[in-house]
C-alpha positions in Angstrom: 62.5 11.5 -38.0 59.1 10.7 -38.5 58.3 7.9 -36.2 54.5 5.8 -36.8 52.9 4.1 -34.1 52.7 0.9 -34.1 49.4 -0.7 -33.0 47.7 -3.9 -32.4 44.2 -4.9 -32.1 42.9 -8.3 -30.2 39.6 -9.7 -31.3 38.1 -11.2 -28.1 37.9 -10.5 -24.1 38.3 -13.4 -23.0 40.7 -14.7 -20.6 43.4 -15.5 -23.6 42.4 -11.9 -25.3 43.1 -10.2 -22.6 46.5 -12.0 -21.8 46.9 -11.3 -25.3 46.9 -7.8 -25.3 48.8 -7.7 -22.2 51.6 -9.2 -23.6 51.2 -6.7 -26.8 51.2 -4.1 -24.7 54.8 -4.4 -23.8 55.9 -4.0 -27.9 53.5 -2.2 -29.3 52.9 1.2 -28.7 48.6 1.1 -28.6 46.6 -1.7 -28.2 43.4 -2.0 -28.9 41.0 -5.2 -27.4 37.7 -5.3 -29.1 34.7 -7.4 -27.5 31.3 -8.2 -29.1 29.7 -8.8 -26.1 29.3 -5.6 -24.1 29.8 -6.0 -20.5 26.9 -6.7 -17.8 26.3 -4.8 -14.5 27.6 -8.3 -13.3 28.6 -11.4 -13.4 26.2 -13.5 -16.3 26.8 -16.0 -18.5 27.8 -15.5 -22.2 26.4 -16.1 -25.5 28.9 -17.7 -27.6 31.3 -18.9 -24.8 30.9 -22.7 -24.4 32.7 -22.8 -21.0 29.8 -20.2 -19.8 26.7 -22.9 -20.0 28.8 -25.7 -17.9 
């Protein structure tokens, strides 16, 4: 039987992305969590992320 993988994809790292693609990860059998930002050598704020400038 030819079995085809079934895969997600999660637009977004945030806090609710990442719970996302937890919760994916227990149905599907890849998950992929893509980010625009890319990720700083620590903590910064982000553009784009309204809850970063309070």
């Amino acid at each position: 039987m030819n079995r085809q993988t079934k895969r997600a994809i999660v637009l977004g790292g945030s806090v609710a992305g990442l719970w996302t693609a937890r919760v994916l990860a227990d149905h599907f059998d890849e998950v992929l969590l893509l980010e625009r930002d890319s990720l700083p050598d620590g903590p910064e704020e982000r553009s784009g992320v309204p809850q970063s400038r309070q």
